[in-house]
Legacy VTK file of the C-alpha trace (Angstrom):
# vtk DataFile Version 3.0
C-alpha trace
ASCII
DATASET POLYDATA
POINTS 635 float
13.987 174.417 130.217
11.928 173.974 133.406
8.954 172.065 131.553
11.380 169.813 129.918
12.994 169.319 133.659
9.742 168.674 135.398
8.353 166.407 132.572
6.265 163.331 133.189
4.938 162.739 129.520
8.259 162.288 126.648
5.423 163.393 123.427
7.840 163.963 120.277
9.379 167.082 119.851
9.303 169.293 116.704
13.043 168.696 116.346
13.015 164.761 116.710
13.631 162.667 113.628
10.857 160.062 111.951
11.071 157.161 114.145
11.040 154.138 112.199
8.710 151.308 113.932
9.915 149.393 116.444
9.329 145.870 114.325
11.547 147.124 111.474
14.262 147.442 114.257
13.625 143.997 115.274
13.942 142.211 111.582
17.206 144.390 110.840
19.037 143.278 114.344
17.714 139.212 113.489
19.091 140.244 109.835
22.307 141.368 110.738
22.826 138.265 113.324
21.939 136.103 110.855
24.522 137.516 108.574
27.312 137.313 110.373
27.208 134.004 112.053
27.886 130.759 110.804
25.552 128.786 109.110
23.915 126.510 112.072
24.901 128.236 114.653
21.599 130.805 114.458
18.450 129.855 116.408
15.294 130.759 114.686
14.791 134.736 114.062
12.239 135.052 117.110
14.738 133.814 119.496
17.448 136.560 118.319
14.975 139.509 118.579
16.433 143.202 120.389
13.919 144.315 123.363
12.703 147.357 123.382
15.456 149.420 124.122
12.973 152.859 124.250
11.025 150.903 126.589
13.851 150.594 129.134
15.404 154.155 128.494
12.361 155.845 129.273
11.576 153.435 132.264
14.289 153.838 133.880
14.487 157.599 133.387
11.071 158.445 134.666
10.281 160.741 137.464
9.175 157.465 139.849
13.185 156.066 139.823
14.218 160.080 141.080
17.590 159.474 139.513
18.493 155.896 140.865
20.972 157.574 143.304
22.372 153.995 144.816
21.325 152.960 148.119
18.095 155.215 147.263
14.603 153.531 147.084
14.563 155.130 142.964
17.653 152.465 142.680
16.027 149.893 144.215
12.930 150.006 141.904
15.443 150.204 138.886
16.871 147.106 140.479
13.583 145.283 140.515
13.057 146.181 136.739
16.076 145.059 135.271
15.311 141.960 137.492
12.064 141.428 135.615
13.560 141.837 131.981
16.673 139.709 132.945
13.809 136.729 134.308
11.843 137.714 131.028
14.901 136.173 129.081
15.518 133.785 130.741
18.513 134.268 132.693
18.825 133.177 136.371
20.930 134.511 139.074
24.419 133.419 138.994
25.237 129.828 140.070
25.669 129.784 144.178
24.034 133.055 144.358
20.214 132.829 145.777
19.251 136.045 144.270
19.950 138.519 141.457
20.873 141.365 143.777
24.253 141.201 145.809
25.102 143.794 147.771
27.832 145.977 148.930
28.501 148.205 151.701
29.591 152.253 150.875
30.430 154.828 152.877
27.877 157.299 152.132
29.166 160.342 154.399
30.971 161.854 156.362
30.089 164.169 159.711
32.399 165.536 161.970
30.440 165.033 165.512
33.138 167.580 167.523
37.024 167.429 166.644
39.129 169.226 168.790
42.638 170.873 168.828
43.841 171.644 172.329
47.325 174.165 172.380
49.686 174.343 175.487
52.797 176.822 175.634
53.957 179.527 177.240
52.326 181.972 174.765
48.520 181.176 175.808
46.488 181.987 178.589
45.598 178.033 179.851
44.691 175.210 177.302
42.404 177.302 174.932
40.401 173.919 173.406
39.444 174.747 169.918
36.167 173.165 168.319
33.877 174.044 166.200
33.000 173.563 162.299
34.472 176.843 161.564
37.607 176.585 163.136
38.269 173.007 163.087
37.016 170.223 160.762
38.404 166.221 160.462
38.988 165.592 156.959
36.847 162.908 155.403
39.455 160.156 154.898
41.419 160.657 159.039
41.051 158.330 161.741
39.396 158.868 164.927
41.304 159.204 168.099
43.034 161.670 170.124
46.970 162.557 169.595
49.200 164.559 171.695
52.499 166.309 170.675
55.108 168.715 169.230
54.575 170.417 166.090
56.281 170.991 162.967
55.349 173.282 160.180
56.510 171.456 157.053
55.507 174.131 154.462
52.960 172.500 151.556
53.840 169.168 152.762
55.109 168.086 148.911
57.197 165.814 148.023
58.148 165.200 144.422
59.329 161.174 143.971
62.838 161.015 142.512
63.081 161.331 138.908
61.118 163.933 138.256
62.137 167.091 136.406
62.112 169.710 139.425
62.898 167.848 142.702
61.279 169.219 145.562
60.820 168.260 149.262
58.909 169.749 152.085
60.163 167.416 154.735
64.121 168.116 153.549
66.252 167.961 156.719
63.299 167.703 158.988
62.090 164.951 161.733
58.195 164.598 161.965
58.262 161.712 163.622
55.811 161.252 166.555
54.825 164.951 165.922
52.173 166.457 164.422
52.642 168.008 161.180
51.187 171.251 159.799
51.047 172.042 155.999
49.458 174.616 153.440
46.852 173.648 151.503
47.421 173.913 147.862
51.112 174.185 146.239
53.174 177.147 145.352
51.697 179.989 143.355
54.727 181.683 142.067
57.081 179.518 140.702
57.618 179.279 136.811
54.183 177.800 135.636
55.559 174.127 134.491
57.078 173.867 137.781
53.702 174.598 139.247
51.591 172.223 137.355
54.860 169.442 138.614
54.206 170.505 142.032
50.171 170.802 141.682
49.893 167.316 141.030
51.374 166.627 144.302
49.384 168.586 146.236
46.183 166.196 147.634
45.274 166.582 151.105
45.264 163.020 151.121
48.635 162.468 149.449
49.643 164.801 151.954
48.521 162.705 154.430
50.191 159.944 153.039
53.436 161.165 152.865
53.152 162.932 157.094
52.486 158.888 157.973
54.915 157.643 155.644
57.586 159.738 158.016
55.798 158.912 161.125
54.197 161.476 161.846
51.205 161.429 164.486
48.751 163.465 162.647
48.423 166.446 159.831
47.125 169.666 160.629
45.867 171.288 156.819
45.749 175.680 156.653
44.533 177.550 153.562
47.100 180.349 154.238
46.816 184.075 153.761
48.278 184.429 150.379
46.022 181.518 148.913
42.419 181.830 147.316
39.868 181.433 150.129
42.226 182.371 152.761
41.893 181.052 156.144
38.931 179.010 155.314
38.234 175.739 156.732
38.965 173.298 153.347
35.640 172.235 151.920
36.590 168.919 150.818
33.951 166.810 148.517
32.945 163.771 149.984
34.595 161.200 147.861
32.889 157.372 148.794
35.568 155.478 146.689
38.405 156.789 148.996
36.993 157.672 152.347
38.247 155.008 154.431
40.588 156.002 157.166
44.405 156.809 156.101
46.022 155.572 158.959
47.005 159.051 160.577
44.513 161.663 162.050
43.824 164.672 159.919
42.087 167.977 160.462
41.893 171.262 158.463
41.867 174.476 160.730
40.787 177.852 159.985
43.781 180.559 159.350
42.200 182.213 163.016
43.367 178.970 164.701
46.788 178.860 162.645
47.595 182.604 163.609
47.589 181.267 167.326
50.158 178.798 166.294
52.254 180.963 164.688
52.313 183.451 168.027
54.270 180.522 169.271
56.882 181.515 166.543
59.590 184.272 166.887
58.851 187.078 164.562
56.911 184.527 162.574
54.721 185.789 159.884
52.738 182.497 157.964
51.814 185.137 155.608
55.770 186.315 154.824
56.510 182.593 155.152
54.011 181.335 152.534
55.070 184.387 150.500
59.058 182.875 150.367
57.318 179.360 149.722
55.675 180.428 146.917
58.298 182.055 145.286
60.420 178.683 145.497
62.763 179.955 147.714
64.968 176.938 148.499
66.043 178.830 151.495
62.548 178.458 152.325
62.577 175.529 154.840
60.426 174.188 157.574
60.870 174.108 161.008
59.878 173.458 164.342
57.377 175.536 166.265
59.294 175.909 169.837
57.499 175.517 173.205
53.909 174.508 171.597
52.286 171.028 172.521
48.875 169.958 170.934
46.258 167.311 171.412
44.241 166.435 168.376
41.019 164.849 168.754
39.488 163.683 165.759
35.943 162.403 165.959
33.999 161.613 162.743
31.099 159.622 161.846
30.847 157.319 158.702
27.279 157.305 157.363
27.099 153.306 155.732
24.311 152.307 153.527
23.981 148.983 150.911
23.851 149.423 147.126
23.026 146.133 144.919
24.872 145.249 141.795
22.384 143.353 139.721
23.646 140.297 137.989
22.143 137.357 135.746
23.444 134.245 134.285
23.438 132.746 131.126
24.454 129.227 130.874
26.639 128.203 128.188
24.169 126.181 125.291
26.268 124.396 123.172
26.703 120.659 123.845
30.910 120.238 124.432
30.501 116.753 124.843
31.699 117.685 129.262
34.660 119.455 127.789
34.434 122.973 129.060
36.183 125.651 127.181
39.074 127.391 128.774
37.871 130.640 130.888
34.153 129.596 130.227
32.625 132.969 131.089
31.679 136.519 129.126
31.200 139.149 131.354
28.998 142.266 130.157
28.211 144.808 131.934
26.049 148.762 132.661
26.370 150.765 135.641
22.209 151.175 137.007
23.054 154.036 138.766
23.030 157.927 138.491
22.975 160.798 140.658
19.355 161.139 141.999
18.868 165.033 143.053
22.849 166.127 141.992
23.342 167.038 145.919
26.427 164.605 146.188
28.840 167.166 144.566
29.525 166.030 140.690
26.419 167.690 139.256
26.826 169.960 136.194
23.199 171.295 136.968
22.304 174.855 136.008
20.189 177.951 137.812
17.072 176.943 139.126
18.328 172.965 137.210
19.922 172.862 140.849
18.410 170.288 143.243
16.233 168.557 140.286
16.028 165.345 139.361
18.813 164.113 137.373
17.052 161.872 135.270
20.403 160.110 133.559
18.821 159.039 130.341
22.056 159.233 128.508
24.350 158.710 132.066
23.292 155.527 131.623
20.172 154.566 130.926
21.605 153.552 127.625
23.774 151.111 128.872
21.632 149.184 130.521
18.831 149.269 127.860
21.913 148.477 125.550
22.793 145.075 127.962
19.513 144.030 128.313
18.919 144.038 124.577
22.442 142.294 123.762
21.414 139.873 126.723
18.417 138.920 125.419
20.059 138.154 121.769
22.741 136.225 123.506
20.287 134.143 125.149
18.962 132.960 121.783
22.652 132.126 120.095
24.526 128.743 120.620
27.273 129.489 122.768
30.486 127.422 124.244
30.337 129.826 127.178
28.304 130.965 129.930
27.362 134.688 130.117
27.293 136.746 133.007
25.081 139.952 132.436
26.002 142.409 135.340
24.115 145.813 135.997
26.796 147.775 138.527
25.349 150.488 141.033
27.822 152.971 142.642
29.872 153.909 139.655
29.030 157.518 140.003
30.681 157.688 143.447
33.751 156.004 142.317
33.144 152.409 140.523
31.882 151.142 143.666
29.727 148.089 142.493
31.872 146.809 139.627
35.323 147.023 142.184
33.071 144.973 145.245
32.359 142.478 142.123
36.049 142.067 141.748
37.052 141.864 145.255
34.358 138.938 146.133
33.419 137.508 142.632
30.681 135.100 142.316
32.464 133.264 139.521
36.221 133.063 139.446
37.921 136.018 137.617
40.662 133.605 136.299
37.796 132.448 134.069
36.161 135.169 132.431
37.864 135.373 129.355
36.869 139.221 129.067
34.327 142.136 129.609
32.422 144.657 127.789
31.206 147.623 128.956
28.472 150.110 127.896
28.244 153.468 129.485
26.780 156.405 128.050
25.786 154.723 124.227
23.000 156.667 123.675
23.606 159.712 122.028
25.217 158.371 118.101
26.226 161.058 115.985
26.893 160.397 112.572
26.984 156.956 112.820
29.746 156.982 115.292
30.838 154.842 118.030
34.006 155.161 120.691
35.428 151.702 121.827
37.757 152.265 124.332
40.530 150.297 126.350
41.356 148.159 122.950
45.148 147.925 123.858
43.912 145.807 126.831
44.240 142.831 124.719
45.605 141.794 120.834
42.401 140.109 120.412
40.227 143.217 120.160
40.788 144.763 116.926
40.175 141.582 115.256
36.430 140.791 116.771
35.893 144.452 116.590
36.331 144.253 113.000
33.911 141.268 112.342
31.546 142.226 114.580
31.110 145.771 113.033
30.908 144.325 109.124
26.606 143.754 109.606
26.360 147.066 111.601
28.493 149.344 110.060
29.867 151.799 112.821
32.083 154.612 112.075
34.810 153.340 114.693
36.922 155.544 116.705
39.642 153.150 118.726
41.307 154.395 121.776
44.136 152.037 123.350
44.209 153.810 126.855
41.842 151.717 129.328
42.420 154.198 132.474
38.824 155.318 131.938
36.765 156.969 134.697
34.217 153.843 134.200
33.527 150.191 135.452
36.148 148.554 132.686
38.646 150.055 135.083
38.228 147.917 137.764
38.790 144.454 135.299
41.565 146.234 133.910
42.995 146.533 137.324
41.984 142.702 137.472
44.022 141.708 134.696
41.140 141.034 132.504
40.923 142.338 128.569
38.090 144.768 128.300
36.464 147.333 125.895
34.590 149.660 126.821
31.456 151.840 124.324
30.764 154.848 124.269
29.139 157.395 121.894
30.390 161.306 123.505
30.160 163.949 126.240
27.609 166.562 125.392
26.411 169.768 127.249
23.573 167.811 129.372
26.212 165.771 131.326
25.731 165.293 134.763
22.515 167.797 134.113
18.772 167.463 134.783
18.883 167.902 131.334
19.915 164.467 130.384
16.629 163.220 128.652
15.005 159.738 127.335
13.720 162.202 124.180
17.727 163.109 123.131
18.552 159.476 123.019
19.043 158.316 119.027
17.248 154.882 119.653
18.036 153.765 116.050
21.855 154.047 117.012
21.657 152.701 120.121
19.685 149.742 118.744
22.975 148.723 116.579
24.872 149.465 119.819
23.636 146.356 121.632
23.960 144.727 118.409
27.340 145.589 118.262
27.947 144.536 121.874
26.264 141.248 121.609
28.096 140.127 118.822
31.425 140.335 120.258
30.071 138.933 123.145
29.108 136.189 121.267
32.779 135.621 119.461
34.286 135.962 122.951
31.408 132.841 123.611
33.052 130.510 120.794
36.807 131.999 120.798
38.804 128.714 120.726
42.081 130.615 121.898
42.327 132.600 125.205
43.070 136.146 124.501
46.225 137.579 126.466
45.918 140.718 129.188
47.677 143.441 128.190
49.016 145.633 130.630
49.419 149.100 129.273
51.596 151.680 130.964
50.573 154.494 132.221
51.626 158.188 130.652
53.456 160.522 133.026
49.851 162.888 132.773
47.972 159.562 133.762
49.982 159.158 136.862
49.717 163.000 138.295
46.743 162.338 140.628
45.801 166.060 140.671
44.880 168.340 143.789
43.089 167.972 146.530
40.606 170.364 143.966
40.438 171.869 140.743
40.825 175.772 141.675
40.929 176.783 137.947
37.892 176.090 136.335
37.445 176.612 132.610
33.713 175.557 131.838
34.650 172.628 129.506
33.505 169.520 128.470
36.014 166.866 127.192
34.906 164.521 124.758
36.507 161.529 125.416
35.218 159.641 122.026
37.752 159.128 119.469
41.698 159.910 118.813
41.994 163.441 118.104
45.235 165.485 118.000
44.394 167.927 120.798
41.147 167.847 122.923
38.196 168.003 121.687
35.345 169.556 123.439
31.779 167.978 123.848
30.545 171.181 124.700
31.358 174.229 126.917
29.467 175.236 130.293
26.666 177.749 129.769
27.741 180.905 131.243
31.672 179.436 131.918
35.140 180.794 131.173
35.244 178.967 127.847
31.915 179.909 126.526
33.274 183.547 127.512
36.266 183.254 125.308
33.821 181.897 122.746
34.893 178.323 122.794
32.132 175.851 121.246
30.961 172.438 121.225
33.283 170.725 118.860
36.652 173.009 118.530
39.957 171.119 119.338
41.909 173.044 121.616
45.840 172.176 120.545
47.435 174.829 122.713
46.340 176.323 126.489
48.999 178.241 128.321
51.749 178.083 125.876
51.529 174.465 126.246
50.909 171.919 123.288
47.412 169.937 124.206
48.012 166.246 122.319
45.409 164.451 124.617
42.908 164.949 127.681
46.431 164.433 130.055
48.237 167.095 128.519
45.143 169.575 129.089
45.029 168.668 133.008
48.413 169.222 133.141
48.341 171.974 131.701
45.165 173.453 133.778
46.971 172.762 136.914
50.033 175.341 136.175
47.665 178.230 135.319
46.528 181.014 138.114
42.761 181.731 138.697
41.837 185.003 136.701
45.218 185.062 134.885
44.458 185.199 131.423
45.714 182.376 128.866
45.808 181.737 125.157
44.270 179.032 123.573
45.138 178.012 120.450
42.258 175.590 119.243
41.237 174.454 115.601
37.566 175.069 114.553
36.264 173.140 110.988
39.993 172.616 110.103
40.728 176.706 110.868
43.377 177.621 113.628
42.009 180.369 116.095
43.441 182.114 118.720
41.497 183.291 122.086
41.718 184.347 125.863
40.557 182.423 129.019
40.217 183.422 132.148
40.010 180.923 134.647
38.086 180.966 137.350
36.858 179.460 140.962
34.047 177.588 140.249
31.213 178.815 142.817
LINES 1 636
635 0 1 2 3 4 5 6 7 8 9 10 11 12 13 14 15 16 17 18 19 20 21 22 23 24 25 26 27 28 29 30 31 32 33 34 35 36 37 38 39 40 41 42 43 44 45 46 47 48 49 50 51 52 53 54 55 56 57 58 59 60 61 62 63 64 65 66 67 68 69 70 71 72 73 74 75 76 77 78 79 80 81 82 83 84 85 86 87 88 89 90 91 92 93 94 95 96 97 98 99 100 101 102 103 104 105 106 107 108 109 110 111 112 113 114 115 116 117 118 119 120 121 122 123 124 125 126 127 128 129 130 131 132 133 134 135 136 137 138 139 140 141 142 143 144 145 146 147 148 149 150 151 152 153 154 155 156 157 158 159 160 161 162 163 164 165 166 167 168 169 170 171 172 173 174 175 176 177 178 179 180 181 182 183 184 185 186 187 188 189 190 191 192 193 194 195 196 197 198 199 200 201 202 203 204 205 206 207 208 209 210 211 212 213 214 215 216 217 218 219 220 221 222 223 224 225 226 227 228 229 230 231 232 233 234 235 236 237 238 239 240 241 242 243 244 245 246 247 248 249 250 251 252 253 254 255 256 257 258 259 260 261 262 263 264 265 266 267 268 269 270 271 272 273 274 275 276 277 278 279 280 281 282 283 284 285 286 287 288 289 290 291 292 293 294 295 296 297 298 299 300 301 302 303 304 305 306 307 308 309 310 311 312 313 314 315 316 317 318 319 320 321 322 323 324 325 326 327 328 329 330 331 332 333 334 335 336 337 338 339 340 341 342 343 344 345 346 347 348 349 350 351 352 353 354 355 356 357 358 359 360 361 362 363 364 365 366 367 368 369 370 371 372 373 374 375 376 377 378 379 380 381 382 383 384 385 386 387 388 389 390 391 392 393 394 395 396 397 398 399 400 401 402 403 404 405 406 407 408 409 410 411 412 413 414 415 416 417 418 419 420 421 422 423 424 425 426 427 428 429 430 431 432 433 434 435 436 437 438 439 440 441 442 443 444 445 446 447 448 449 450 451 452 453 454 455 456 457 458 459 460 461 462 463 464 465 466 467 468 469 470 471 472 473 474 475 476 477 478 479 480 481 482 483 484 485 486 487 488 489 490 491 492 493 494 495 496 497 498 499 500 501 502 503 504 505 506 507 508 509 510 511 512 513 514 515 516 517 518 519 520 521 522 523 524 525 526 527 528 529 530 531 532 533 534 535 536 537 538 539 540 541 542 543 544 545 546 547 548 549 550 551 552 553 554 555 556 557 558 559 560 561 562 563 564 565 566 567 568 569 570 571 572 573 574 575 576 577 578 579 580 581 582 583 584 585 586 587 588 589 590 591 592 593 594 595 596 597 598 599 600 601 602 603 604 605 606 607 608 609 610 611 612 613 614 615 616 617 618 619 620 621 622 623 624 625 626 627 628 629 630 631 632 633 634
């Protein structure tokens, strides 16, 4: 394990198949264009050619680019290499734009540089000012400033929209406004286990936030209470750079030392024999205000900015249309650059002594990229009625960072790009097969799908849904159709572990041949395919908690439509590789509740209790089986 984590030298391995040569790569992918084109539309064979797509794998996923964390300098040489292939084909930067690189500003942390909570009352002996990181903390998405007033305890701070099976509001018959609100963290524990997972999904410390300034309150004080896992502890939020802008209202989490002095402003009060009628679902259980205490709230936190470059060449458009330029004239492609450097952000799966390692991303997605730059390059060699737009996104693992800066300040006008394609995570083809995702985005898809896979040959799996956790979600959001490849999870996710020599460059060859073929159709499409907005599921929409306290220790694989979930592999160690749970098995029940899809399964994971056993019903070579978790907290 260590000497394949520490390597600098990617020899063949006893398990690796026969590689064929690289030139008998080349002649198939000119074969296969040539095949499926129109007569006169091919340029000559050398023009068409695939680069080396082992080349740029193992390039990019070399000790010297440490991971490509963006803003890091390991990004910026990736940068400068997909800047050379991307000149070595020809392409230029986009028209207006004086470089390939265009850059974006992130929030890349968040330090608390000395919040304060100040309490006045009869109760306490002066103005005890309370500071400190382990009684006090600003959460990562409040506003700075200082706030004085009354307080109200509004119990979890839920509240469930109209319409929803079990109706349920924190803030019933009370008036926040101008005050400052205090909440638990978390939702109830003991209330019948689908009301739970209802009321889980409601529970974000930033959704909680939300609602306090949606009612005007002045700020929103956060407690881990007595009865909850982690009691009293100051809530270790992860650092989330997509959404850590300030919220419009301050917010702080305190410790459960610093809520016990609140509560002695409270008649018999007991936050632990309050929390304990809250969980239950008491509806008797209401909030209420906390007589003769005053606090001032001073939040003071520092945002950490740095710059991350999306990467972007142009192709122009190389048929001659006589001045008439097609309707929506360009094809956006696209690869996010990017990985997670050393794993320290947060969303590292590493391992033991894997911890702190370079997370080389060979898979996670090196592939894409190589997969881009080879379509790119055969694009640049076809006749084409459109211009192509080749754009290489940094940021996506901290929240689709570049690809959403692309949409909010395009270089060319979204209104004409007549669609996108992403690759992320192609590298890893498994019996010849091949996820496209987000296909219900538009009617045209299945068709150029279809054509464009008769000269490779892919074992398709389809998936409508296009609310991925990738960069096609922000031109979704944009109203643009969009697919999206992809070829699995597997057990080296997110892992040091995630190595140029596990990459199947034979499949991922007919990837990019894949890819640049529909790019091309989208080139020449006459018609303008129609957006296609699909609607959301209920288990899309939940949002989820401010954390995942039950942890299972598995891997969803999100490639093809599967009755149940299917599992890419289990965690090493984890509650599901306890129970015995394998890469592969389809779990179809957890909890007593059916599992259809990867939405029913996190619905289902939020009603469940850490160590509280659950069956799982799950489907192994066609066999039912029957097992017990037990979820845990994930250290």
């Amino acid at each position: 394990m260590n000497a394949a984590i520490h390597h600098t030298s990617l020899g063949r391995r006893d398990s690796d198949p026969v590689r064929k040569p690289a030139a008998y790569f080349t002649l198939v992918a000119a074969l296969a264009i040539v095949t499926s084109i129109p007569t006169g539309a091919v340029p000559a064979l050398g023009q068409a050619v695939a680069t080396d797509v082992r080349q740029h794998v193992e390039t990019l996923a070399s000790d010297e680019f440490e991971g490509r964390l963006t803003g890091s300098e390991g990004a910026s040489l990736a940068a400068d290499y997909i800047i050379s292939q991307l000149r070595s084909m020809g392409a230029a930067p986009v028209p207006g734009q004086a470089s390939f690189r265009m850059p974006f500003e992130f929030t890349s942390g968040v330090i608390d540089t000395g919040s304060s909570l100040t309490l006045r009352g009869e109760v306490f002996d002066g103005d005890p000012v309370l500071q400190g990181a382990e009684v006090l903390q600003g959460l990562p998405f409040s506003d700075n400033g200082e706030v004085s007033g009354s307080v109200v305890f509004a119990g979890y701070g839920i509240t469930v929209p109209p319409g929803q099976d079990y109706p349920y509001d924190s803030y019933a018959n009370l008036d926040v406004e101008d005050k400052v609100v205090l909440v638990l963290r978390h939702s109830p524990e003991d209330v019948e286990r689908e009301m739970r997972a209802t009321l889980s999904s409601y529970s974000g410390l930033r959704r909680k936030a939300m609602r306090a300034r949606e009612l005007g309150a002045k700020a929103l004080l956060v407690v881990t209470g007595p009865r909850s896992l982690n009691a009293g502890k100051i809530a270790n939020v992860r650092f989330d750079s997509a959404a850590s802008g300030g919220s419009g209202i301050l917010a702080a989490s305190i410790s459960g030392d610093v809520a016990d002095k609140v509560f002695t402003a409270v008649p018999n009060g007991s936050l632990e024999q309050i929390q304990e009628d809250l969980d239950a679902g008491n509806p008797h259980a209401a909030g209420f205000d906390i007589p003769g205490l005053e606090v001032t709230l001073d939040i003071a936190i520092e945002r950490e900015t740095d710059t991350g470059y999306n990467v972007v060449g142009f192709l122009p458009a190389s048929n001659d249309t006589s001045g008439v330029e097609p309707a929506k004239p360009y094809v956006l492609l696209g690869a996010h650059y990017d990985h997670l450097g050393r794993g320290r952000s947060g969303n590292s799966m590493a391992r033991g002594d894997e911890i702190g390692e370079i997370h080389y991303g060979a898979d996670d997605n090196a592939s894409g990229v190589a997969a881009l730059l080879s379509a790119g390059v055969t694009l640049a060699g076809m006749n084409r009625d459109r211009a192509v737009v080749l754009a290489f996104w940094s940021g996506e693992e901290m929240g689709v960072l570049g690809s959403t800066a692309f949409v909010e300040e395009p270089p060319v006008p979204l209104d004409q790009v007549i669609g996108y394609i992403n690759f992320d995570m192609v590298g890893r083809v498994v019996d010849n097969k091949l996820t496209v995702q987000a296909v219900g985005s538009s009617d045209i898809w299945p068709r150029l799908i279809e054509q464009s896979n008769v000269p490779v040959g892919f074992d398709l799996q389809i998936q409508e849904d296009p609310y991925l956790p990738t960069d096609s979600s922000s031109f979704n959001n944009a109203g643009i159709p969009n697919i999206s490849m992809f070829t699995g999870t597997h057990e080296d996710y997110h892992r040091p572990a995630d190595l140029p020599e596990d990459i199947n460059y034979e499949g991922l060859e007919s990837v990019a041949r894949f890819g640049a073929l529909i790019g091309y159709r989208l080139a020449n499409l006459s018609e303008v395919p129609a957006f296609v907005q699909v609607a959301r599921s209920a288990g899309q929409q939940m949002g989820g908690g401010d954390a995942a306290r039950a942890w299972t220790g598995t891997i969803p694989d999100f490639g093809g439509e599967v009755e149940g979930l299917r599992l890419g592999g289990v965690m090493e160690g984890g509650p599901a590789a306890e129970a015995g749970l394998q890469q592969g098995d389809v779990i179809i029940e957890f909890a007593d509740q059916q599992i259809t899809n990867i939405y029913d399964y996190t619905y289902a994971l939020e009603s469940v209790k850490v160590d509280e056993p659950v069956k799982v019903v799950y489907l192994r070579d066609g066999e039912r089986y029957e097992t017990v978790l037990t979820p845990r907290v994930r250290q």
